[in-house]
N, C-alpha and C positions, 0 to 999 in steps of 0.2 A: 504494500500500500504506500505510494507515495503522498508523504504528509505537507508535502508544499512548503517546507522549511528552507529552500534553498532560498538562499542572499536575505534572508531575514534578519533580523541586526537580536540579539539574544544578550542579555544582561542575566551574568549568574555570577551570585553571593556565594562562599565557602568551597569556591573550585580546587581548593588543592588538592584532596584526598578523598580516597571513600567512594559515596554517591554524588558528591559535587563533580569530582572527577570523572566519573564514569558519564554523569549527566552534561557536562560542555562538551569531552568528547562525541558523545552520542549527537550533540546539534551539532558538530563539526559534519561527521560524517555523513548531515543530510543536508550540508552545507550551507548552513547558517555563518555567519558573522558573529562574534564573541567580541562580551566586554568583559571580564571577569574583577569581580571585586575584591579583596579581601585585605587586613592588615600584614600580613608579610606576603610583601608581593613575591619574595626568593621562591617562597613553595610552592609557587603557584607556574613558577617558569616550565616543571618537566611535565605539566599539563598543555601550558600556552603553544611550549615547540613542538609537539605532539599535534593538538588542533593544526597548526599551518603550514605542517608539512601534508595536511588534506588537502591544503590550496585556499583557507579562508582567513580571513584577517582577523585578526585576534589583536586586542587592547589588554593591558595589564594596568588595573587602577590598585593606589592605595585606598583604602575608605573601612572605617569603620563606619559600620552601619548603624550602632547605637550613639554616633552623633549625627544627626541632623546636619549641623552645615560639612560635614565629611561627605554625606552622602548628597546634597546637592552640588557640592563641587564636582564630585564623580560623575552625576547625571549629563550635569552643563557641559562637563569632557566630551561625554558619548554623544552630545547630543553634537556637537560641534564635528566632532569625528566624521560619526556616521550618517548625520540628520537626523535620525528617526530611533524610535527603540518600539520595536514589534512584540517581543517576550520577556518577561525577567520572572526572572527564578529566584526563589529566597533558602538558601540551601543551608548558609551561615546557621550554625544553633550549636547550645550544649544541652548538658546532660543536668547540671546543678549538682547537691548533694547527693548522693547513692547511701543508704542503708539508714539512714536516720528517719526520724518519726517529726511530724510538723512542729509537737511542742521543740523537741530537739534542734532546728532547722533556727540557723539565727535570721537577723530581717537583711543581711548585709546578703548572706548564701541566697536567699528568694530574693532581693530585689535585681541582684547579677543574671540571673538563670530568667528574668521575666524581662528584663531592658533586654537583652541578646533574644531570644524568644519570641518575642511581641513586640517590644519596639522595635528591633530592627527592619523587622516587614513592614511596619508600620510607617519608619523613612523614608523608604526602597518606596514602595507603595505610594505615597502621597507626594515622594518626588517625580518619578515617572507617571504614574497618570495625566498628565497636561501633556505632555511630552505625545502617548500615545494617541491624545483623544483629537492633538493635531495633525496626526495622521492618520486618521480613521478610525483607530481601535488599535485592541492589539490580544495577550494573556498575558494572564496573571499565574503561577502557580508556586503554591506556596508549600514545602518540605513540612509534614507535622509529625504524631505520632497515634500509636493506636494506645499508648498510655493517655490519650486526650481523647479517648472514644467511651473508655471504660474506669478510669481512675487508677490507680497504685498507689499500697500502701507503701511505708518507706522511699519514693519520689514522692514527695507532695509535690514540692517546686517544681519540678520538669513538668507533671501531667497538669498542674494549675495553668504553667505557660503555654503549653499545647490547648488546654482546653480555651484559652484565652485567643490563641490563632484563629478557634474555628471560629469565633464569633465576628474579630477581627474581617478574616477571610470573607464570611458570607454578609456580612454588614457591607464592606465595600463590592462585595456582588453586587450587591442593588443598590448602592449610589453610582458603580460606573458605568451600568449596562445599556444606559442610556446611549453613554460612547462607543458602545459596541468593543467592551472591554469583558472577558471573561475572567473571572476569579475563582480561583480553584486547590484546593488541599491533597498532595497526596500526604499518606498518612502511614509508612515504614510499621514493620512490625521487630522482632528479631531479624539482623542484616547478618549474614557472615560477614566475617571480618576478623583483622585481630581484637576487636573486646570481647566477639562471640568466644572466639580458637584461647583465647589467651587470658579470658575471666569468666565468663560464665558457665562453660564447659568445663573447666579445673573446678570450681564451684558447686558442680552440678553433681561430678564426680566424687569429689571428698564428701562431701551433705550421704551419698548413697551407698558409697563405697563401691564404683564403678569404675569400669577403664576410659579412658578418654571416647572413645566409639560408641560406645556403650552411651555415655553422658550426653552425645551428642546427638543419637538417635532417640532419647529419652527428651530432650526438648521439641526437636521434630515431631516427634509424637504430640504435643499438643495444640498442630496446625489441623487441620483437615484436610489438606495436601500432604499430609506427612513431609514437609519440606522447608527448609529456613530460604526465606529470602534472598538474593546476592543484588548487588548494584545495580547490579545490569536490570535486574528487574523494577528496580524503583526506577533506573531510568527511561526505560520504555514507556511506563505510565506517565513520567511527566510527558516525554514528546507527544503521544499521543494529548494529552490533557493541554500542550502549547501549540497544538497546532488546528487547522481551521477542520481538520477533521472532528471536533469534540465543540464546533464554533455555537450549537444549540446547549451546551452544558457549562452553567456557571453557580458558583457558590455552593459545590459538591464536594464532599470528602468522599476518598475513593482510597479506602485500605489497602497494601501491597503488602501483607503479611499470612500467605495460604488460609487464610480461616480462622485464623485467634478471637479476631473483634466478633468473631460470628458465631462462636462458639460458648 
């Protein structure tokens, strides 16, 4: 299916590693344009020379996105660059405390993990919208979690800020649809990765007293696919979700974790 990506101008937050990474390459190779945001641009170079050895032009901005005039500087760059910004992708986020309980969780740990979170998009978002709506429209799609679908204990802060995006996300659905601007969530489940390989699984293992395989096929098992997620599959769903093929769907969360939120 061609998603009509090529020469589109694509803005993505948290491109150096991971799903960010896998997600700019992925608009690369349907040949999109890249503006890639983040605070150390170093880590984001073995992404950028990767996208333009496909043949597409690729920017490297500094901006933190939990400041405001950071990320209107950056837009003003792209906007001058490229003229137009058709996509932006909000991929930037953490994680906040891990194992602590809300009383536990000081207000310094949740206000950190909610400005990266939800302001960030929130920057990103209300700087480029003008941008878009001068040139017709464009998408939105914003990286969330399926801990902001269902809650967790011990993350308050992480599933608060998640559950904070979706309201975010689907509020600016319908202020910018008028612009013919879609806004959209995917929503990662468990990613492989090294935190999967390298903490949750040792985790998962010592709690049962299991082998590593063992531990890993034991979290699997709580998908309905029997299957942990990879990159590649949250980034499939953004493209799909950034491109005019999905142009009838906005202000939708759309889970990319086999069956968890569903189960």
């Amino acid at each position: 299916m061609d998603l009509h990506l090529k020469d589109k101008v694509a803005v993505i937050t948290g491109p150096a590693k991971g799903m960010g990474a896998a997600i700019s390459l992925g608009f690369a190779r349907e040949g999109a344009h890249l503006a890639l945001l983040g605070r150390d641009t170093d880590a984001i170079g073995p992404v950028a020379a990767e996208a333009r050895a496909m043949g597409v032009t690729v920017q490297v901005l500094k901006c933190d996105v939990t400041d405001g005039a950071s990320v209107e500087a950056a837009v003003a760059s792209i906007t001058d660059i490229f003229g137009r910004v058709d996509v932006l992708v909000n991929v930037a986020g953490g994680t906040g405390p891990i194992g602590k309980t809300g009383v536990e969780t000081t207000q310094e740990e949740f206000d950190q993990i909610v400005q990266l979170n939800m302001r960030g998009p929130f920057n990103t978002i209300r700087a480029v919208a003008p941008v878009m709506a001068h040139g017709g429209g464009g998408r939105i799609v914003n990286v969330g979690g399926t801990f902001g679908m269902r809650g967790r204990a011990m993350r308050l802060s992480y599933s608060s800020s998640k559950w904070g995006l979706r309201g975010l996300t689907k509020s600016f659905a319908l202020e910018l649809g008028a612009d013919n601007i879609g806004v959209n969530i995917v929503a990662p489940g468990m990613v492989d990765g090294p935190r999967f390989r390298d903490k949750v699984v040792p985790q998962v293992a010592e709690q049962h007293g299991l082998s590593f395989e063992e531990a890993a096929a034991k979290h699997a098992s709580d998908y309905a696919l029997g299957r942990i997620s990879t990159d590649q599959d949250i980034a499939d769903a953004t493209l799909f979700l950034a491109s005019d093929r999905s142009r009838q769907i906005t202000g939708v969360d759309l889970p990319v974790d086999g069956g968890w939120a569903a189960l």
